[in-house]
C-alpha positions as YAML, in Angstrom:
chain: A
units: angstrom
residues:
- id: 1
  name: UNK
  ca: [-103.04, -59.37, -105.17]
- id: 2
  name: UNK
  ca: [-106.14, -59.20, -106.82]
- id: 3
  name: UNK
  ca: [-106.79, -59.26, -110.73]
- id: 4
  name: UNK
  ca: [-108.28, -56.06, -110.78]
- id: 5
  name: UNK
  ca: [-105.47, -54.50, -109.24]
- id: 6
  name: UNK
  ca: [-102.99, -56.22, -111.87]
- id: 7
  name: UNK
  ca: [-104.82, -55.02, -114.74]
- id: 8
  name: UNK
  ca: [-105.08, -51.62, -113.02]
- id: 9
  name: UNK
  ca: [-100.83, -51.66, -112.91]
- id: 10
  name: UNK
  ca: [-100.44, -53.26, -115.97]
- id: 11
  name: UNK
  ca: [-102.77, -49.98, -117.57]
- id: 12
  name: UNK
  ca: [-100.45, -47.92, -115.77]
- id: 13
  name: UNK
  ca: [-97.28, -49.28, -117.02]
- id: 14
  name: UNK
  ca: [-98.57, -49.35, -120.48]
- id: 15
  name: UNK
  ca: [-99.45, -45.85, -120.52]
- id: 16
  name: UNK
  ca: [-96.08, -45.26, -118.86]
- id: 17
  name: UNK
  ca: [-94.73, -46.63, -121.30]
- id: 18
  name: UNK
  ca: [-96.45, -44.77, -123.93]
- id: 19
  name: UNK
  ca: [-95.14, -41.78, -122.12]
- id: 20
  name: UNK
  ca: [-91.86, -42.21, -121.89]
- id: 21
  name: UNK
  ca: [-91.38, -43.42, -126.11]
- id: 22
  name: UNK
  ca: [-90.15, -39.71, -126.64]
- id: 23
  name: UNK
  ca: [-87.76, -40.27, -123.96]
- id: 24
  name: UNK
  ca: [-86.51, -43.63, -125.51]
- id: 25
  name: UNK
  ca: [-85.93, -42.16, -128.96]
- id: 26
  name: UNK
  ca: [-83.96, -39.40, -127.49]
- id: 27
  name: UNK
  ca: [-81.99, -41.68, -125.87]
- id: 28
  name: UNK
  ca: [-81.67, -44.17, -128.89]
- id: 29
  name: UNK
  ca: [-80.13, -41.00, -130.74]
- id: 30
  name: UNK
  ca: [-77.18, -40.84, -128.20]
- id: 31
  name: UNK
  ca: [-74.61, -43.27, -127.34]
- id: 32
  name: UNK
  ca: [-75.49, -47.06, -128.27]
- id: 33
  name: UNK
  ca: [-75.26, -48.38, -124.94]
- id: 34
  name: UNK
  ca: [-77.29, -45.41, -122.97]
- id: 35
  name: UNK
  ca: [-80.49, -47.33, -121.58]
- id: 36
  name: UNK
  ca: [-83.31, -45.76, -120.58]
- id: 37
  name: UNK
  ca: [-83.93, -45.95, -116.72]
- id: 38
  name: UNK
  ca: [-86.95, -45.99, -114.55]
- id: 39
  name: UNK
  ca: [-86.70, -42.24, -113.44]
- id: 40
  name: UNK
  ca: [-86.71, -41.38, -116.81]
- id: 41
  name: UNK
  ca: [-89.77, -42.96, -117.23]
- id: 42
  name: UNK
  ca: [-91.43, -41.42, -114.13]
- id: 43
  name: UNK
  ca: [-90.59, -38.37, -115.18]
- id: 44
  name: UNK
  ca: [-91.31, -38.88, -118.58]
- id: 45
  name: UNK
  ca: [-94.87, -39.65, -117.88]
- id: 46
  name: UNK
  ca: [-94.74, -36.73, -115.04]
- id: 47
  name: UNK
  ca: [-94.57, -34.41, -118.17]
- id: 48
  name: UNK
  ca: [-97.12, -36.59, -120.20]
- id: 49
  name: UNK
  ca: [-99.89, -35.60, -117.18]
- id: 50
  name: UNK
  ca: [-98.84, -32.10, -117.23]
- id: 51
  name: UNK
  ca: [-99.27, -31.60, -120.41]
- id: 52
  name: UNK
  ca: [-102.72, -32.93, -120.11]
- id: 53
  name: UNK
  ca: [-103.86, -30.75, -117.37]
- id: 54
  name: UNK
  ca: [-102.11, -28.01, -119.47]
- id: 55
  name: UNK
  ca: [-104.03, -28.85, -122.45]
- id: 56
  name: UNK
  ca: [-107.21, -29.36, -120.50]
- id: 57
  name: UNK
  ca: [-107.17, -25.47, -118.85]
- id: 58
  name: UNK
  ca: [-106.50, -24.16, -122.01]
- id: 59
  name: UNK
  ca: [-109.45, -25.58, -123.62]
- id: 60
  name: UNK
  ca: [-111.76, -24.78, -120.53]
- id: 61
  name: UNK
  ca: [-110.16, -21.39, -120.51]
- id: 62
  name: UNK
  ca: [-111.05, -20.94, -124.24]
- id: 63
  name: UNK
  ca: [-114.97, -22.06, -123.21]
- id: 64
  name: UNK
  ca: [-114.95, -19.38, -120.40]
- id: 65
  name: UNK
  ca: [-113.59, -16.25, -122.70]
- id: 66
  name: UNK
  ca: [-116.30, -17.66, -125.33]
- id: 67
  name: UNK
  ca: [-113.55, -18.03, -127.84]
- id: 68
  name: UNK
  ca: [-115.10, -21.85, -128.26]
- id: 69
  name: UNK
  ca: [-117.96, -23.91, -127.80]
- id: 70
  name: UNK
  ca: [-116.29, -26.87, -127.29]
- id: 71
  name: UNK
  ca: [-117.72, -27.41, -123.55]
- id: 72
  name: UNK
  ca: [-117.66, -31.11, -123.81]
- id: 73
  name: UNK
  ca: [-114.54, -31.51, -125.17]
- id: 74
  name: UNK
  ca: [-113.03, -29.63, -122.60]
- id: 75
  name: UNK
  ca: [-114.97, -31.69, -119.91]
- id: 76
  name: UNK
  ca: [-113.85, -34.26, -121.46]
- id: 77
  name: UNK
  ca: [-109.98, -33.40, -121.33]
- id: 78
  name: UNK
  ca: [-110.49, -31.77, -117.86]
- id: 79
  name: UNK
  ca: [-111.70, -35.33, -116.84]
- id: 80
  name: UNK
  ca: [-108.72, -37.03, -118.21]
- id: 81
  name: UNK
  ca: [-106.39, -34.95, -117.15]
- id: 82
  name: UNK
  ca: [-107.92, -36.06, -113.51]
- id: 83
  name: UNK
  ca: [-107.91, -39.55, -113.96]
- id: 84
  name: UNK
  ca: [-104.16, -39.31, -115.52]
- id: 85
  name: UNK
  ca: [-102.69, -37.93, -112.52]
- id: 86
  name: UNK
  ca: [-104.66, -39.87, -109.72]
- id: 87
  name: UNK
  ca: [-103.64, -42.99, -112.14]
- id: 88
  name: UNK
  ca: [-100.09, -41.38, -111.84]
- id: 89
  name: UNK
  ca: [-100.24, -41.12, -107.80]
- id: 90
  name: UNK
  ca: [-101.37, -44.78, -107.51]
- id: 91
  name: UNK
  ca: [-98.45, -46.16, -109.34]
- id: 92
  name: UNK
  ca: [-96.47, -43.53, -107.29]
- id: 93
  name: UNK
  ca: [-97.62, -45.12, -104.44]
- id: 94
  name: UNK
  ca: [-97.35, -48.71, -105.11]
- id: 95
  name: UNK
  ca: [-94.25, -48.08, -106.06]
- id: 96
  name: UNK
  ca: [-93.32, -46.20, -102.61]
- id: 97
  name: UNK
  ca: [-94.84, -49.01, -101.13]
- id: 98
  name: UNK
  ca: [-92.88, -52.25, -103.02]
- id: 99
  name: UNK
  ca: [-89.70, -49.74, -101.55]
- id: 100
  name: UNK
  ca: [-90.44, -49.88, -98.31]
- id: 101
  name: UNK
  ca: [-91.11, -53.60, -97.88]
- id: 102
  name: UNK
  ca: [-87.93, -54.26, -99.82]
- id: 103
  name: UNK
  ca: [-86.39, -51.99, -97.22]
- id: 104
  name: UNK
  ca: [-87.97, -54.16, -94.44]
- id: 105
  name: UNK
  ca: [-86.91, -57.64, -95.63]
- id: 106
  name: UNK
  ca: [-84.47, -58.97, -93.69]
- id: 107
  name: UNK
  ca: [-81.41, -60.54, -95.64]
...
């Protein structure tokens, strides 16, 4: 594995984990021993990069009805909002990936 891929997956997890702190506290305000588990954190952080893209075609649909002039902000966001999700479908996919060859090894 090479060490730009590992600092590529450890970005991801951070900003997984980033995501899915909303998630945690909600859970930290039920029962004590209710732990947090790695679908929650997918789909925490599946929210987290809809909300982006959300945020991002609101802004560039406030540029287009002239309501702002914010263009590069909204470029900006758009941008992010891009790089969020295709961030999102790598880790989706190394993740599919570490699956399947735990599927294949042979015990």
């Amino acid at each position: 594995m090479s060490s730009q891929m590992l600092v590529e997956i450890q970005a991801a997890l951070a900003q997984m984990q980033a995501a899915a702190e909303p998630a945690v506290a909600a859970a930290a305000d039920g029962p004590a021993s209710a732990a947090v588990s790695f679908a929650d954190h997918m789909a925490a952080m599946v929210r987290h990069v809809d909300h982006q893209g959300q945020q991002a075609n609101e802004r560039m649909a406030a540029v287009e009805r002239g309501e702002s002039d914010d263009l590069v902000g909204a470029m900006l966001s758009s941008q992010e909002a891009g790089l969020s999700f295709s961030m999102m479908m790598q880790v989706r996919n190394k993740v599919v990936a570490a699956v399947d060859d735990l599927i294949k090894l042979q015990l």
